[in-house]
C-alpha positions as CSV (number, residue, x, y, z in Angstrom):
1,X,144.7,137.6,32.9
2,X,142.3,134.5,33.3
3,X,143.8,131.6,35.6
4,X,142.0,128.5,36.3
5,X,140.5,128.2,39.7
6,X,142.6,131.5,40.5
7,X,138.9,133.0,42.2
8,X,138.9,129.7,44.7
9,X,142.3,130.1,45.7
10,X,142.2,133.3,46.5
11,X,139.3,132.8,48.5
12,X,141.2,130.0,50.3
13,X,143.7,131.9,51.4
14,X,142.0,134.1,52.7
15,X,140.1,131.8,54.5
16,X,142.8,129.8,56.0
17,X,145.9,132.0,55.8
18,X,148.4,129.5,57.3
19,X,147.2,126.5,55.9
20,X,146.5,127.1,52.4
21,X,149.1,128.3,49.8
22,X,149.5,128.6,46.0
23,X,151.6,129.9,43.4
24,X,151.6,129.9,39.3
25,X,154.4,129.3,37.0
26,X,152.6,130.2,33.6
27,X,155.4,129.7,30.9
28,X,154.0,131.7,28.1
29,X,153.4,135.1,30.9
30,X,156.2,134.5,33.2
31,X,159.8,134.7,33.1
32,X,162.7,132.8,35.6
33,X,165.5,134.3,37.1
34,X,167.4,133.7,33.9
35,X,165.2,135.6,31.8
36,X,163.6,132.2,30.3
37,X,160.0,130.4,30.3
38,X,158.7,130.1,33.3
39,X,157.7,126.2,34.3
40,X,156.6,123.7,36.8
41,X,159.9,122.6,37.7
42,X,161.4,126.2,37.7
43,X,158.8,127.3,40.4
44,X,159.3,124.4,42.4
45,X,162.9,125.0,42.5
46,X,161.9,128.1,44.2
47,X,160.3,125.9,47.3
48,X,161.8,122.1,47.0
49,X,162.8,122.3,50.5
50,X,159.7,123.7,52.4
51,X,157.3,121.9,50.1
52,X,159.2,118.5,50.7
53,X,159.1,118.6,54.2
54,X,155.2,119.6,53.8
55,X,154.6,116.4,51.5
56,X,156.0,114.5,54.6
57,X,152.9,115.2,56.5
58,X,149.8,113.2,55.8
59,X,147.3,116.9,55.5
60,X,149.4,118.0,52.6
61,X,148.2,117.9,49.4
62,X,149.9,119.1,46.0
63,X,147.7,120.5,43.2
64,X,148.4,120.9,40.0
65,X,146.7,122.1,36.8
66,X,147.7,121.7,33.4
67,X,148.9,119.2,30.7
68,X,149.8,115.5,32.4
69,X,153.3,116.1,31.3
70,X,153.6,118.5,33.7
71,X,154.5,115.6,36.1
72,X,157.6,115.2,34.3
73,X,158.8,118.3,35.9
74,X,157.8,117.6,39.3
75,X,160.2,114.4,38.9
76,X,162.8,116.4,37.6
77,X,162.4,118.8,41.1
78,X,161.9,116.4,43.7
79,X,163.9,113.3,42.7
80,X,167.2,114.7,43.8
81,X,165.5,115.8,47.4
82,X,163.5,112.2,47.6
83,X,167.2,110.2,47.1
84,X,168.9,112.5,49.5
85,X,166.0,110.7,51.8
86,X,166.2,107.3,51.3
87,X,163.2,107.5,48.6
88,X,162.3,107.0,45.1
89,X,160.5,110.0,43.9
90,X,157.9,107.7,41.3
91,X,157.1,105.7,44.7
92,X,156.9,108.1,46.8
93,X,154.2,110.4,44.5
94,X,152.2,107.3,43.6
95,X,151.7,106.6,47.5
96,X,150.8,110.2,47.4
97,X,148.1,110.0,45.0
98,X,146.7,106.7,46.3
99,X,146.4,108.4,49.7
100,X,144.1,111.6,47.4
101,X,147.1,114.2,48.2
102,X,148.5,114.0,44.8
């Protein structure tokens, strides 16, 4: 199995074990709980809360690799969580990637 950047990240983490994280949702290898593709907004699921109280601090920074519609499924995660909040999810990631976290 061959996954972008997989080397780095690994080496990252085992640099900085408590500030560096990563995960992989690879839809045509990985399966969700329900048996189905495995996707972006699937994984997410898995973390929403933990990774939006991360994105609330200013050394966070999301990375993701893959097709631009990908962002699509971040939306679809993190909108609910961002209204809960008082925040509009488009916002709130565009602030993100003006500041170079997104």
């Amino acid at each position: 199995k061959s996954l972008l950047y997989d080397d780095e990240h690994s080496e990252y983490k085992a640099k900085y074990p408590d500030q560096f994280r990563f995960d992989y949702a690879v839809s045509r290898e990985q399966k969700n709980a329900a048996g189905q593709k495995m996707y972006i907004q699937t994984k997410m699921a898995e973390y929403t809360e933990e990774m939006w109280g991360l994105m609330q601090k200013s050394n966070t920074h999301i990375y993701m690799c893959g097709l631009k519609g990908m962002e699509s499924g971040m939306e679809e995660c993190f909108s609910p969580i961002a209204a809960k909040n008082g925040l509009d999810w488009k916002e709130f990631a565009k602030g993100m990637k003006k500041e170079g976290r997104y």
